[in-house]
N, C-alpha and C positions, 0 to 999 in steps of 0.2 A: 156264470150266472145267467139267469133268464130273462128277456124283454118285460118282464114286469117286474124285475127287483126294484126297490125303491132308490134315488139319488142319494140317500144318505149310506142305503145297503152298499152301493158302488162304488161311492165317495170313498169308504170308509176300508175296503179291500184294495183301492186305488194306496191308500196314505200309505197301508202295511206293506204291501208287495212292490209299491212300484208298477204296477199295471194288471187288471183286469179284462177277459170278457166278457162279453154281453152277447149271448147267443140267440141269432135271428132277429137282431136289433130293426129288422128293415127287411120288406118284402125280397125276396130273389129275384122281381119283375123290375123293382126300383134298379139294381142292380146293374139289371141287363139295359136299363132304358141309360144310366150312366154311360155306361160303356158305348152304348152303339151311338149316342150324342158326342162322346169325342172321340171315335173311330177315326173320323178325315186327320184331326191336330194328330192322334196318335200314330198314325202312318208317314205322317212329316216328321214323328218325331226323332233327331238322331239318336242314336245308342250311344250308350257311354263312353267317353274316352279315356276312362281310368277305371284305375280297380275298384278304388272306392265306387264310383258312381257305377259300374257294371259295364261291361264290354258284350251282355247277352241283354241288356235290361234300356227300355225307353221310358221317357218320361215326360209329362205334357201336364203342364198346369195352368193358370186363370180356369179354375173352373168353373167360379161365380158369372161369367162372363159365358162361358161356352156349353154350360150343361144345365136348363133349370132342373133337370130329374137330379144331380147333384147340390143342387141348395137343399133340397130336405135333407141332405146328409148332415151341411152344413150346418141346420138351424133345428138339429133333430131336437125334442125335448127335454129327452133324458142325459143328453150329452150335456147340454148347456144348462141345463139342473147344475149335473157333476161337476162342471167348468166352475160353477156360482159358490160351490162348497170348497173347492179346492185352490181355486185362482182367487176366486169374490173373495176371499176370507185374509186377504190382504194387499187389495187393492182396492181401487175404486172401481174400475172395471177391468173389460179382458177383451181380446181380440181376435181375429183370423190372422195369424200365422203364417202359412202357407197351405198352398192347395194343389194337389198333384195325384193323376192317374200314372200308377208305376205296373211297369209291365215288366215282370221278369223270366225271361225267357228260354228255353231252353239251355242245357250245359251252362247255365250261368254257375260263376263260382260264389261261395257265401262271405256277404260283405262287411267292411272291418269290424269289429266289433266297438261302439262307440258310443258319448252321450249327444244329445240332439242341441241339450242348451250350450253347448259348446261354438254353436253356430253366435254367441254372443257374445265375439272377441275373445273367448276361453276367460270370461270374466268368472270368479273364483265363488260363485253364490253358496252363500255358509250351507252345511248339510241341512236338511229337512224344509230349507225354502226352494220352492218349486216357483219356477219362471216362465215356465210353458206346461200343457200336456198334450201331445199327439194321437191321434186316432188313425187308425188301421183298419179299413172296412172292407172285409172281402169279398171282389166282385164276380171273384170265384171261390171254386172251395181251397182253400190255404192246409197244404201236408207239407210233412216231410219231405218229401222227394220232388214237390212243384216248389222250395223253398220260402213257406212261410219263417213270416217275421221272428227273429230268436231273441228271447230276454233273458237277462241276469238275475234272478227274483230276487228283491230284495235291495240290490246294488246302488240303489238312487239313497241308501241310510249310509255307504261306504263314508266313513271321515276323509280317507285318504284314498286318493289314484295311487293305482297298482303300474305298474311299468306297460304291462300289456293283458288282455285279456282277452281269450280265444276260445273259440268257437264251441271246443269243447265244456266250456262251463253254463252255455246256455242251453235254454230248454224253448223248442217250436212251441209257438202259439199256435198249434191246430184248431183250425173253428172253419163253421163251412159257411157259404156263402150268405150271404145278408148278417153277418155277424160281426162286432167291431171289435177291437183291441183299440184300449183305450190305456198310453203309458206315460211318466213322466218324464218332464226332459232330463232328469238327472239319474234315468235308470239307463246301464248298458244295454245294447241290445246294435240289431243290423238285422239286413236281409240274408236269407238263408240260399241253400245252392238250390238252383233246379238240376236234379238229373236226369229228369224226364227225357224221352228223347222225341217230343214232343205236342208237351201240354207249358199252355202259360198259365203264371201265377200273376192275377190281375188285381190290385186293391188300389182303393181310394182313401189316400192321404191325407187329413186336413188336422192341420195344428191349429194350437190358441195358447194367445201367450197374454202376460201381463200388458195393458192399454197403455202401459207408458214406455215400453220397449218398442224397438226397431221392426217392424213385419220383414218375416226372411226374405218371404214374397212381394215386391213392393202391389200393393191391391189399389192403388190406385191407377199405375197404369195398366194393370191386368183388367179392371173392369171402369174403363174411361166414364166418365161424368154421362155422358149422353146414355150408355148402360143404366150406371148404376141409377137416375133420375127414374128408370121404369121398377126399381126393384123396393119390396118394405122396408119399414121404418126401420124395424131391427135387424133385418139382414145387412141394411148399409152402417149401422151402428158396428155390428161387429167387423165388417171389412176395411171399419177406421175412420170413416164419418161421425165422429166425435172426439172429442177431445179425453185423452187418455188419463188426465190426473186434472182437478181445478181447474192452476192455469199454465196447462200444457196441450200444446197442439191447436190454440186458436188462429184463426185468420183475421188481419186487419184490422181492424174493429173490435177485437176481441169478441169477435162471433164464431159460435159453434160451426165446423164443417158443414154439417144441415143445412146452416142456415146459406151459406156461402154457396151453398149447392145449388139451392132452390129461389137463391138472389133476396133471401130475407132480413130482415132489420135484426140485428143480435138483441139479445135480454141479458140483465145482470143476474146472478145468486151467489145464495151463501156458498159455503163449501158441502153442508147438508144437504140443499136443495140441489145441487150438481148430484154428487154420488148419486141419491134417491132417483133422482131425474134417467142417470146414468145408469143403473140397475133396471129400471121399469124399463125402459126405450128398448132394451135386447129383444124382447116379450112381444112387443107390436108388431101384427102381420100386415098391417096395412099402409098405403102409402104415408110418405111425412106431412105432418099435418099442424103448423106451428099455434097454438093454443097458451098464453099465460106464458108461465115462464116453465112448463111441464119437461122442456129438453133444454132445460140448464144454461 
């Protein structure tokens, strides 16, 4: 699909398939400014010590914290559109997940083939309720042979787990650079092999999952209070600075994380005026700014 498909056009090839592109979602320069901001973390970062995680492949996350050319990844439009149709639509709100520059590297092998919401105790979520969806932004061009991402099309509607499922029944997500893969966590899929002998396959990672779930990533210590106090209203909403359900995830007082953040006096609401509160706060590009009872 193209940068101007609408979120419902997205949303709605997301429900069928289990994952979509969006090609040239984001300039090739946004890209390169990603990558070259977390060059220093990605040179420190070790390689994998297992198969699963890749013995050719690095990885380095907090990216909210180390890359601002990475927050527009994070808080891109059209993504957090499709996060509001496919997550919103049974929840209160949604969150940042995880966030990670994966480098996978030459002669890397292609990696197990698996689902993502599995990372949630292998808790058994009925078919067709989705608990996260992950995005795959490539910071390069993603082939066959640099080993882009492989999905199962379809597989996130399977009733039942299969014993195993291998490589050969996926199909590469080829898209070139500035382009996202956007998939659910209940569709199979892994990293594919490089056999380049070498070129790296460089993307940017960033899940979202339901507000009232665990962050794989913990995002509070990846972007400490003294950070996150410099960043918008809705960027710090979705990296968990709010409370994920009513009354979940308040502090003390039963005040909003915001409020805790910035040393404010909590407000009461309904359970309407929280979601509504909840929903609009994602949207806000500018610092928090406590008004009424607007953030719930």
């Amino acid at each position: 699909m193209g940068a101007g498909s609408s979120p419902e056009e997205v949303a709605a090839v997301l429900r069928e398939d289990g994952c979509v592109i969006v090609a040239e979602a984001a300039p090739a320069a946004t890209m390169d400014r990603v990558v070259a901001e977390l060059e220093p973390y990605l040179e420190a970062s070790a390689r994998g010590g297992s198969e699963f995680l890749g013995r050719a492949t690095r990885r380095t996350g907090a990216l909210v914290a180390r890359s601002p050319a990475a927050r527009t990844l994070v808080t891109d439009r059209l993504v957090l559109e499709v996060m509001g149709l496919v997550l919103g639509d049974h929840a209160s709100t949604f969150q940042v997940d995880l966030t990670q520059l994966i480098d996978i590297g030459p002669g890397e092998s292609a990696q197990a083939i698996h689902r993502d919401h599995w990372a949630f105790d292998r808790f058994p979520f009925p078919p067709g309720f989705e608990a996260e969806v992950g995005t795959m932004w490539a910071a390069t061009d993603f082939t066959e042979a640099t080993g882009a991402t492989r999905v199962v099309v379809g597989s996130h509607r399977w009733t039942e787990e299969p014993v195993e499922v291998t490589v050969e029944e996926t199909t590469a997500a080829v898209m070139s650079k500035g382009s996202v893969l956007l998939y659910t966590g209940s569709i199979y899929h892994g990293g594919g092999a490089n056999t380049t002998a070498g070129t790296h396959r460089i993307g940017v990672n960033v899940g979202y999952s339901l507000g009232w779930l665990r962050q794989e990533e913990n995002q509070f210590l990846a972007c400490p209070p003294e950070v996150a106090r410099t960043l918008p209203e809705g960027l710090l909403r979705l990296i968990g600075y709010q409370r994920g359900a009513f009354a979940l995830g308040y502090v003390d007082d039963m005040r909003d994380p915001l409020d805790w953040l910035y040393g404010t006096p909590g407000r009461t609401a309904t359970f309407s005026a929280y979601r509504r509160a909840a929903r609009e706060g994602l949207w806000r590009t500018d610092p928090y700014a406590p008004a009424g009872d607007r953030s719930g």
